[in-house]
C-alpha positions in Angstrom: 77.8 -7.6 46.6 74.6 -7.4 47.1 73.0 -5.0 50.2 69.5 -4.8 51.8 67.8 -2.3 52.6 64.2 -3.4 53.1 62.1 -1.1 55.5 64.4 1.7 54.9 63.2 5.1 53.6 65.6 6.6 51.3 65.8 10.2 49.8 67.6 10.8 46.6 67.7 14.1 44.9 68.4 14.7 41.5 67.1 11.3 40.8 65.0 11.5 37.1 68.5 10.6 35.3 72.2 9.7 35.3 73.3 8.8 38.8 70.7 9.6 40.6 68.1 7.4 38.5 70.8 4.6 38.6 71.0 4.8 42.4 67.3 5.1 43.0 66.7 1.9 41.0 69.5 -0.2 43.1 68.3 1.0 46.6 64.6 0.4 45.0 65.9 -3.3 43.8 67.6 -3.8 47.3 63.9 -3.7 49.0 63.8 0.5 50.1 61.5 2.9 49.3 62.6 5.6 47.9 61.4 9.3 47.0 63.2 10.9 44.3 63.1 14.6 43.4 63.0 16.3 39.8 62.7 19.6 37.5 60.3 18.3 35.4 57.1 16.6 35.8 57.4 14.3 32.4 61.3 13.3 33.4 59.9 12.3 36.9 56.7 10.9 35.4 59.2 8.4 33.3 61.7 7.5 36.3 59.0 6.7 38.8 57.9 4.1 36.0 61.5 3.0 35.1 62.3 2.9 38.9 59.7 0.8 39.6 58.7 -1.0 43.3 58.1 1.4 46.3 59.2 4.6 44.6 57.5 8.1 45.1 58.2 11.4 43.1 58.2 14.5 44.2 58.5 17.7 41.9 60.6 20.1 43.1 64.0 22.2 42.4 66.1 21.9 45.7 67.6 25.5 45.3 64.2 26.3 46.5 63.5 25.8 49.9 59.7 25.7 49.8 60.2 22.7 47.4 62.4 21.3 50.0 59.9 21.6 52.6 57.2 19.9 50.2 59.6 16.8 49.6 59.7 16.2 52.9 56.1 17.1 53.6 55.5 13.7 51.2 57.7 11.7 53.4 56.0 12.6 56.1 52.7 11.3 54.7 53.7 8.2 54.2 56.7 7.6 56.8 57.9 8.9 60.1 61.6 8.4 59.8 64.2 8.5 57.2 67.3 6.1 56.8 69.4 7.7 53.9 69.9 11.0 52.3 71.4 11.3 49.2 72.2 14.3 48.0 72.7 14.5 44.2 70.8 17.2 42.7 73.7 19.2 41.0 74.8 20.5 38.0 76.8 23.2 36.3 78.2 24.8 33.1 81.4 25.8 31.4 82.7 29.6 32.2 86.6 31.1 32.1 87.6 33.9 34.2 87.1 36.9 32.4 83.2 35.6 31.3 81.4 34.5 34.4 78.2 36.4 35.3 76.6 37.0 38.7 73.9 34.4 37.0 76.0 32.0 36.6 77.7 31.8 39.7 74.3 32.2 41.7 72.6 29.4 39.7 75.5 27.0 40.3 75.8 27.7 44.2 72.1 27.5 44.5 72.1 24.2 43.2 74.8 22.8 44.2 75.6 24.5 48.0 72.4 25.7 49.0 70.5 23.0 47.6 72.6 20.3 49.4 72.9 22.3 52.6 69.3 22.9 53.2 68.4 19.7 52.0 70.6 17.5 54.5 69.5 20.0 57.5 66.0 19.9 56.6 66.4 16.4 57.0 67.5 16.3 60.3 64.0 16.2 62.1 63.1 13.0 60.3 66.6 11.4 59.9 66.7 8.5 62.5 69.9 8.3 64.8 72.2 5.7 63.0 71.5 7.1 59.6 73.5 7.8 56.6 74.2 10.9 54.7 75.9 11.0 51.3 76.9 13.9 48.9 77.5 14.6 46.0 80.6 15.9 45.0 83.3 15.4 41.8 86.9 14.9 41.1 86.9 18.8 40.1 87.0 19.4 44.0 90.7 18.3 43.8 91.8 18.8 40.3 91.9 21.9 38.0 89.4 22.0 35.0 89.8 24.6 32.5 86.4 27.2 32.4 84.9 25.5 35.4 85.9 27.0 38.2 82.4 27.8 39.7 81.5 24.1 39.5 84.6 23.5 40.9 84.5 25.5 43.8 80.8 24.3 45.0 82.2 20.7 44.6 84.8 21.6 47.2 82.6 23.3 49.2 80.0 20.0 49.6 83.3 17.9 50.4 84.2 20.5 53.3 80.4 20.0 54.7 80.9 16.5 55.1 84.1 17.0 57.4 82.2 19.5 59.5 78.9 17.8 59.7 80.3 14.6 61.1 81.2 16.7 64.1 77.8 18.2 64.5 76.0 14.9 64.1 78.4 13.0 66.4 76.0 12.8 68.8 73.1 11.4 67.2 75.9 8.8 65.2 74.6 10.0 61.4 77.4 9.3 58.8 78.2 11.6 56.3 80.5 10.8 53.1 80.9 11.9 49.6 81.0 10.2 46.6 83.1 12.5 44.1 82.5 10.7 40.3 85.0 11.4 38.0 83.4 11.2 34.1 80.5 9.4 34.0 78.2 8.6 30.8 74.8 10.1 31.6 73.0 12.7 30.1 74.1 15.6 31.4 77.5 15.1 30.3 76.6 14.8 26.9 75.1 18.4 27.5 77.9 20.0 28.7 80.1 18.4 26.2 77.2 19.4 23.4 75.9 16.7 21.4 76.2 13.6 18.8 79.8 13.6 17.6 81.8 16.3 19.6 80.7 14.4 23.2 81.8 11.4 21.7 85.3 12.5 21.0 85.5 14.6 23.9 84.5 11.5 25.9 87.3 9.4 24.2 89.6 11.7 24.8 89.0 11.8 28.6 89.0 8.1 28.4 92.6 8.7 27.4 93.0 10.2 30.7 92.0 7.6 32.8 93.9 4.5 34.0 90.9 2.3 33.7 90.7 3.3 29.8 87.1 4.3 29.9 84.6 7.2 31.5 82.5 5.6 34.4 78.6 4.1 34.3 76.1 5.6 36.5 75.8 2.2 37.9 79.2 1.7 39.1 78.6 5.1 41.3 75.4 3.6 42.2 77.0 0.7 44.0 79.5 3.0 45.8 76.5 5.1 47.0 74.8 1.7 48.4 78.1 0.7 50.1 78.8 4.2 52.0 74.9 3.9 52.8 75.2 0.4 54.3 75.8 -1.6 57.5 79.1 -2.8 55.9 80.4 1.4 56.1 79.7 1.0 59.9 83.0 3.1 60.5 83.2 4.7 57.3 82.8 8.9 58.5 83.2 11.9 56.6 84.9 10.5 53.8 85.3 11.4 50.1 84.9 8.5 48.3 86.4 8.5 44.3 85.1 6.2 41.6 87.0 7.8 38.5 88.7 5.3 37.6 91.9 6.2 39.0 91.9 9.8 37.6 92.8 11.9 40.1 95.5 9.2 41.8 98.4 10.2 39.4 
C-alpha cells in the first residue's frame, strides 16, 4: 500500500541510519518533507543525499535540549506546522546486574526517555491538531533480555508515555502509538552484536527464534511507521504496534 503524504511536515529523529533513514526515505518518497536529526555531521551529510527530495538535516543529539530547541528552530524557518513526529533516536548497550554504572544508566535514559519526552512536548507548539505521534520502542519492553535491563526498562517506559499522552492530547485529537521492532538488520545491531562473523551467527541464531525464520528489514518498520502516521490509522490511539516477526506472540 502505498500512502501520501504530500504537504505534510514530518520530524524523524535518529534518522542518518537503520530505521530511521529507511522511514525518512519512504515519507520522503510519499511526497513529505521531512527533517531528520543526527550525531554526526558526515552521517547526516550522507542521508540528506541518500534521502533525497524535500529533506532537511539538522545536527543535534536529542538528550540535549538546546539541540532540541534548534531542530525545531529549523522547522520553523521553513514551516509553521508539523504533521508527524517520529521519535526514533535511541540506542543502548549490553550490561548484567552486578556491572552497570551510573554512566551507563544515565546515557541510556537520556537518550532514550528524556530524549523522546522532551522531544514530543517540544513539539507540541507546532504540532497541528489532527497529528500523529509515534515512538520508538522494542520487543524488550515485554520480554526479558539477558544484560539489558537498562535498555529494557527505557523501552517500557516510552510504551507507558504513549498510554498517558493520548489522554493529555485528547483534546487537540493528536495520535500517539509505538512501533516496538523486534531484530532488525541495521547497523547498530551489528554493533551491539560486535562485528563481521559473531553478528552474523548471533543474528542466525535469533532468526531461529522467530516464526517468520528471519530478523526484520528497516523497511518493513518503515511501512508500519507510515501506516500508524496515516489517514488509514484514523482510530488507531495509543497503541504498541509489533513488527518482530511473531517473536514475542509465543
Amino acid at each position: 500500500m502505498t500512502y501520501k503524504f504530500e504537504s505534510n511536515v514530518v520530524v524523524i529523529t535518529g534518522g542518518t541510519s537503520g530505521i530511521g533513514l529507511a522511514t525518512a526515505k519512504a515519507f520522503s518518497a510519499n511526497g513529505a518533507s521531512v527533517f531528520i536529526t543526527g550525531r554526526r555531521k558526515d552521517a547526516l551529510d550522507a542521508a540528506v543525499k541518500e534521502i533525497g527530495g524535500l529533506v532537511t538535516g539538522v545536527q543535534g543529539d536529542m538528550s540535549r535540549l538546546v539541540d532540541i530547541d534548534r531542530l525545531y528552530d529549523a522547522v520553523q524557518q521553513k514551516h509553521s506546522n508539523i504533521d508527524v513526529v517520529f521519535a526514533n533516536a535511541g540506542g543502548g548497550e549490553f550490561a548484567p546486574l552486578g556491572a552497570i554504572t551510573e554512566e551507563h544508566y544515565q546515557k541510556t535514559f537520556d537518550t532514550n526517555v528524556k530524549g523522546v519526552l522532551f522531544t514530543v512536548q517540544k513539539a507540541l507548539p507546532l504540532l497541528r491538531d489532527g497529528g500523529s505521534i509515534i515512538l520508538t520502542s522494542s520487543t524488550t519492553s515485554i520480554s526479558g533480555t539477558p544484560a539489558f535491563s537498562v535498555y529494557s526498562a527505557t523501552k517500557a517506559a516510552i510504551r507507558n508515555f504513549a498510554r498517558n499522552w493520548i489522554l493529555d492530547l485528547k483534546d487537540r485529537r493528536i495520535r500517539v502509538n509505538v512501533v516496538s521492532p523486534g531484530v532488525t538488520d541495521t547497523a547498530g545491531l551489528n554493533e551491539l552484536f560486535g562485528s563481521g562473523d559473531q553478528a552474523e551467527g548471533t543474528k542466525t541464531y535469533l532468526a531461529s527464534l522467530i516464526p517468520a525464520g528471519r530478523i526484520g528489514r528497516p523497511e518493513e518498520i518503515a511501512k508500519a511507521v507510515l501506516f500508524l502516521a496515516s489517514d488509514d490509522a484514523s482510530f488507531i490511539n495509543g497503541v504498541e504496534l509489533f513488527v518482530d516477526g511473531g517473536q514475542v506472540q509465543i
